[in-house]
C-alpha atoms as a printed R data frame, in Angstrom:
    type eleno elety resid chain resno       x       y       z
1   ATOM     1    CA   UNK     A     1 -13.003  22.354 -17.676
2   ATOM     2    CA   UNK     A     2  -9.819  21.578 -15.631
3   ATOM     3    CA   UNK     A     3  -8.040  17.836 -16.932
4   ATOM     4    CA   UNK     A     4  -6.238  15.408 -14.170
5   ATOM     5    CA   UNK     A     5  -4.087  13.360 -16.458
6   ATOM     6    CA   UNK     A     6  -3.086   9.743 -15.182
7   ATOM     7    CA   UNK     A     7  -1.650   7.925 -18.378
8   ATOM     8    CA   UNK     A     8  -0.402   5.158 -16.008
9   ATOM     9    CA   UNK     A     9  -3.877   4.158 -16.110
10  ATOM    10    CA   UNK     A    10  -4.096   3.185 -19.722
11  ATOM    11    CA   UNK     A    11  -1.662   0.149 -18.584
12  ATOM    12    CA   UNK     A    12  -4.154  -1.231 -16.627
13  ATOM    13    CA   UNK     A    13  -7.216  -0.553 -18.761
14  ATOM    14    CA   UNK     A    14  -6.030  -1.205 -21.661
15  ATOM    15    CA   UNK     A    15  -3.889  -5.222 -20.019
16  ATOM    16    CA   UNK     A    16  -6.438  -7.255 -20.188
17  ATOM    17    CA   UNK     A    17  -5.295 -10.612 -19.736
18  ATOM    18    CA   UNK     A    18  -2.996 -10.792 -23.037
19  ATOM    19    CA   UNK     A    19  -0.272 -13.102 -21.954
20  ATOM    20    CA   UNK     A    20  -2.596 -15.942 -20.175
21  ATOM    21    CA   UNK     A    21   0.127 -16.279 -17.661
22  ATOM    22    CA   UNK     A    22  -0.498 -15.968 -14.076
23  ATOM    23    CA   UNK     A    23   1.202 -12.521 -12.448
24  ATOM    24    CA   UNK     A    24   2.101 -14.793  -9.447
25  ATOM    25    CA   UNK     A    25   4.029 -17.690 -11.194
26  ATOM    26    CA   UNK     A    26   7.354 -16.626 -11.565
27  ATOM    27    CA   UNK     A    27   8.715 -19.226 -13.856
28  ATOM    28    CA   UNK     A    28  12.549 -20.410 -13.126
29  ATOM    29    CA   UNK     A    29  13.774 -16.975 -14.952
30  ATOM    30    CA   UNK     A    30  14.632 -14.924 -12.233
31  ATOM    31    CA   UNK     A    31  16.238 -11.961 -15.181
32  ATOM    32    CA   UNK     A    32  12.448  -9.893 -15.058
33  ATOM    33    CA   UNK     A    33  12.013 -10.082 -11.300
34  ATOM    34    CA   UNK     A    34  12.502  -6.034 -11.423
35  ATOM    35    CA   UNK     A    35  10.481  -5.672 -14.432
36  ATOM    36    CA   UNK     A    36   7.998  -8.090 -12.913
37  ATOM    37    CA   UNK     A    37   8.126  -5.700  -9.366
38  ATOM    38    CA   UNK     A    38   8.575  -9.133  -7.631
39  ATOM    39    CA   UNK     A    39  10.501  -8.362  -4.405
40  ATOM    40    CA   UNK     A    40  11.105 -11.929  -2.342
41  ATOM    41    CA   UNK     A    41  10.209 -15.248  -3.709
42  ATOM    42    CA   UNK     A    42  11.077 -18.370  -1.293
43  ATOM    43    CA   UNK     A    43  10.253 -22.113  -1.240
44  ATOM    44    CA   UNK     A    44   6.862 -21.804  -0.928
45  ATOM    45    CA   UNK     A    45   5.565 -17.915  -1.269
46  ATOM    46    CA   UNK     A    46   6.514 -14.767  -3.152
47  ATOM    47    CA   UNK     A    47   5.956 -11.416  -2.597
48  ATOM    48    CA   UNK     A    48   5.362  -8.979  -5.189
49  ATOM    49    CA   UNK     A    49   4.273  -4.898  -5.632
50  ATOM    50    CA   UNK     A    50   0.808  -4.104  -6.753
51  ATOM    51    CA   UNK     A    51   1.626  -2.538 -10.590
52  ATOM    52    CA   UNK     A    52  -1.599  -0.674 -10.117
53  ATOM    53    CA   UNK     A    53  -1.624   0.070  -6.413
54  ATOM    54    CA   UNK     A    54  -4.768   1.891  -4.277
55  ATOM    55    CA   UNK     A    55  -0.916   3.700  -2.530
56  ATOM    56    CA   UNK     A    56   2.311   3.645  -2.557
57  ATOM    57    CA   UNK     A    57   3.433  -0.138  -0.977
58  ATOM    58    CA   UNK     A    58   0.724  -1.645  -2.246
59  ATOM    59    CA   UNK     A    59   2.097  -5.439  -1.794
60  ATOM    60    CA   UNK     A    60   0.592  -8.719  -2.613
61  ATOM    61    CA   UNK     A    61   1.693 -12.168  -0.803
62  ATOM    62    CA   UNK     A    62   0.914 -15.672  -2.494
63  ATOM    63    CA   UNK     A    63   2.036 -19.143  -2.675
64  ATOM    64    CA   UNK     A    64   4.085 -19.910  -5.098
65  ATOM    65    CA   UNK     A    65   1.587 -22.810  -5.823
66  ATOM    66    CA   UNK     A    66  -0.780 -21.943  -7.735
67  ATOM    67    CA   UNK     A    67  -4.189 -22.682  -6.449
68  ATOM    68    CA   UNK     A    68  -7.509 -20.816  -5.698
69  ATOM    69    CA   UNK     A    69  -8.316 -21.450  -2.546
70  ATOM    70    CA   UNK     A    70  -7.062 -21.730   1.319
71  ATOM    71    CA   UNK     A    71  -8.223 -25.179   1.932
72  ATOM    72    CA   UNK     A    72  -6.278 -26.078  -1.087
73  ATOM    73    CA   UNK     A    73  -2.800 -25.450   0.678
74  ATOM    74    CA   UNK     A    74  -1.068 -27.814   2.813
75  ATOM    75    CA   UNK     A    75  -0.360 -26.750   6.667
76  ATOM    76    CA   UNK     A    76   3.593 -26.167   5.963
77  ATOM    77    CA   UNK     A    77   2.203 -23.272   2.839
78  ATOM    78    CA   UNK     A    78  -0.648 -21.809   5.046
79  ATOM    79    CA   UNK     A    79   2.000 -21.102   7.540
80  ATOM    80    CA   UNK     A    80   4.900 -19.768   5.290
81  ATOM    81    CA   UNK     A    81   1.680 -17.775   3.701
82  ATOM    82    CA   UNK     A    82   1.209 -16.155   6.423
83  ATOM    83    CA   UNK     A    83   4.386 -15.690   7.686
84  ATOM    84    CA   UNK     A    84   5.176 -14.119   4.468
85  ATOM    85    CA   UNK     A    85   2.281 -11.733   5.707
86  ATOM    86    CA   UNK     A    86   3.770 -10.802   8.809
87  ATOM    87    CA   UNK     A    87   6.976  -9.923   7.140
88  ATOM    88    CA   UNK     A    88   5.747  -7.796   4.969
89  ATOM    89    CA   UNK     A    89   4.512  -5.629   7.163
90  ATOM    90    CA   UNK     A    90   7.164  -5.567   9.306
91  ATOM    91    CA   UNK     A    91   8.960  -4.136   6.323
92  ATOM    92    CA   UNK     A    92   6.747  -1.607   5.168
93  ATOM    93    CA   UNK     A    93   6.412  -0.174   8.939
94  ATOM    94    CA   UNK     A    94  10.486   0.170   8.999
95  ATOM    95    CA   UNK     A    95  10.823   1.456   5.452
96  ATOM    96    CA   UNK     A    96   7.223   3.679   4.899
97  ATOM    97    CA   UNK     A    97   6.223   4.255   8.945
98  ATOM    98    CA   UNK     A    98   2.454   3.972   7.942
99  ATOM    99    CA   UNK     A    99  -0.106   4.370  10.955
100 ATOM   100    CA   UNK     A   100  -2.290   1.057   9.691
101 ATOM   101    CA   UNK     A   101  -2.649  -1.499   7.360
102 ATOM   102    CA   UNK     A   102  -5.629  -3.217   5.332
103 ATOM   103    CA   UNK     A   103  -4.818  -6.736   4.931
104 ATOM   104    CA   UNK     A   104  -7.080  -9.252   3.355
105 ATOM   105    CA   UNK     A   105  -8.062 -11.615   0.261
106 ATOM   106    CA   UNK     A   106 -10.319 -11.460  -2.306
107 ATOM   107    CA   UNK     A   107 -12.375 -15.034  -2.623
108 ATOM   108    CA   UNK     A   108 -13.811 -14.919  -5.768
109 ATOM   109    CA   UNK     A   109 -14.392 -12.956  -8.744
110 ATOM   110    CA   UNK     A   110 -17.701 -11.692  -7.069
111 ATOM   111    CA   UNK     A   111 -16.000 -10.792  -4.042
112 ATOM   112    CA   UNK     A   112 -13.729  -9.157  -6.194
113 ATOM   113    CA   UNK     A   113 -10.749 -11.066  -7.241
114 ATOM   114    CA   UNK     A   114  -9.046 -10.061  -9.757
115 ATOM   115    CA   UNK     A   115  -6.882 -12.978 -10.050
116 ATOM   116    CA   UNK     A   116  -9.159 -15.635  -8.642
117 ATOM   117    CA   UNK     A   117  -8.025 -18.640  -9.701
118 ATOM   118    CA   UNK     A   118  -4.573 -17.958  -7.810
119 ATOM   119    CA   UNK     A   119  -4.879 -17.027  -3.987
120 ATOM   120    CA   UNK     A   120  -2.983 -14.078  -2.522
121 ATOM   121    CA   UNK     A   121  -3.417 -10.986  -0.118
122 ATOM   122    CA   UNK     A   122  -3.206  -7.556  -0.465
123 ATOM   123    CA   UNK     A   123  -1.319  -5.604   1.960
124 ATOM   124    CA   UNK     A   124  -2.351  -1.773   1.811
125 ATOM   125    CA   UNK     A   125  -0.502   0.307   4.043
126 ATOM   126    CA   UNK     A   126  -2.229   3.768   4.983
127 ATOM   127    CA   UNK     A   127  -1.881   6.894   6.317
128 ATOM   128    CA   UNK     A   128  -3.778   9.094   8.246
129 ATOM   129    CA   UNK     A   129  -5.578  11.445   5.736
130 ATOM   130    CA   UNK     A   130  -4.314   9.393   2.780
131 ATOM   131    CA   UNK     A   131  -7.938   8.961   1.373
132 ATOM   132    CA   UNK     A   132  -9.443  12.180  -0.518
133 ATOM   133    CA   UNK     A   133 -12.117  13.291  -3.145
134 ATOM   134    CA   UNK     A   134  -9.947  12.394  -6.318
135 ATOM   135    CA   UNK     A   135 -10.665   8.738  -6.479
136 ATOM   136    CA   UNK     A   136 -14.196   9.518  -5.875
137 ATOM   137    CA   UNK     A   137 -15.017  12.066  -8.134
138 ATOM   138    CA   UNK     A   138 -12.618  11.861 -10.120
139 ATOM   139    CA   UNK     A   139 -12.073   7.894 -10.737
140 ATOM   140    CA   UNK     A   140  -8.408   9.015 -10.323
141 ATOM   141    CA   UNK     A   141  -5.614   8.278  -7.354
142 ATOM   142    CA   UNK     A   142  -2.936  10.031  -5.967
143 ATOM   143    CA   UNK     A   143  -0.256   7.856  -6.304
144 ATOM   144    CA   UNK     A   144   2.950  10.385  -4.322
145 ATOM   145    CA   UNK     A   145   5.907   8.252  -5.619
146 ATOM   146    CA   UNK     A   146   7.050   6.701  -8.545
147 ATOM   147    CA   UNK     A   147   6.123   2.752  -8.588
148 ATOM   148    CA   UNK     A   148  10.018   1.919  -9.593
149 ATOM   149    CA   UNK     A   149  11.374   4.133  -6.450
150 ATOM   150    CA   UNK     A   150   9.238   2.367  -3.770
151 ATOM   151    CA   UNK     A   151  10.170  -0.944  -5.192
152 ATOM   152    CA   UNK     A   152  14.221  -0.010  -4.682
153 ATOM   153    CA   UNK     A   153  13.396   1.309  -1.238
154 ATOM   154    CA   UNK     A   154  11.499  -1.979  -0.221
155 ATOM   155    CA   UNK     A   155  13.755  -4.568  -2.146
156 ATOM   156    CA   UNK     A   156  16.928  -4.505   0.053
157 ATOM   157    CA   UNK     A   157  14.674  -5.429   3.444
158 ATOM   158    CA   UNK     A   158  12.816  -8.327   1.356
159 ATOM   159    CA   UNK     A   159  16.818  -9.180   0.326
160 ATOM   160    CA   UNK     A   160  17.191 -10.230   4.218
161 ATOM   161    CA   UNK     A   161  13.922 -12.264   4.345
């Protein structure tokens, strides 16, 4: 029997909510923003890596106010929200070059929010031929670079934001 080993995972399984803090409430401490993977945080949004990504530049994008739902946010948040959006893709295409994007939010815990009670979307870039068998039969991904290393790459382009 061959063994894939991805002890990265055991972070994730083993988190569990522990801390009861929201991941996208920064708090006025701004010393763990590296720690934290959080890349930009402005008046109204922040932008933050995925610590358990689907691929490398996994990003999410959320208020900094912390509600559930779209129809909670005024007009002036919906549109740095987005905004926020549209930035970060422009900065993954000029620092990764991916051919596509999946972009979207998670409404619920049955639609499969894992932080529902805190809106925010996930920006997945992709590549041509980056899916394969591993996650599939193997409940495992193929993560290509470290976590920490696509963070520095992506930080000083969030810097000018």
């Amino acid at each position: 029997m061959k063994v894939l080993w991805a002890p990265w995972r055991m972070e994730y399984v083993g988190s569990g909510d522990v801390s009861g803090e929201c991941i996208f409430c920064p708090g006025d401490d701004r010393s763990e923003d590296e720690k934290r993977l959080i890349l930009y945080m402005g008046d109204l949004s922040i932008v933050l890596m995925n610590r358990f990504p689907y691929i490398n530049g996994h990003l999410l994008v959320a208020p900094l106010r912390h509600v559930p739902t779209l129809d909670a946010l005024t007009g002036e948040e919906k549109l740095d929200f987005i905004a926020m959006v549209e930035k970060s893709i422009g900065v993954l295409k000029e620092v990764m070059n991916p051919g596509g994007f999946n972009v979207g939010l998670n409404l619920g815990k049955a639609a499969g929010a894992g932080v529902e009670d805190h809106i925010h979307f996930h920006i997945v870039p992709r590549w041509s031929g980056d899916t394969n068998y591993m996650t599939v039969l193997e409940e495992v991904r193929v993560i290509p670079e470290h976590i920490h290393t696509t963070y520095q790459n992506l930080l000083p382009f969030f810097k000018q934001c």
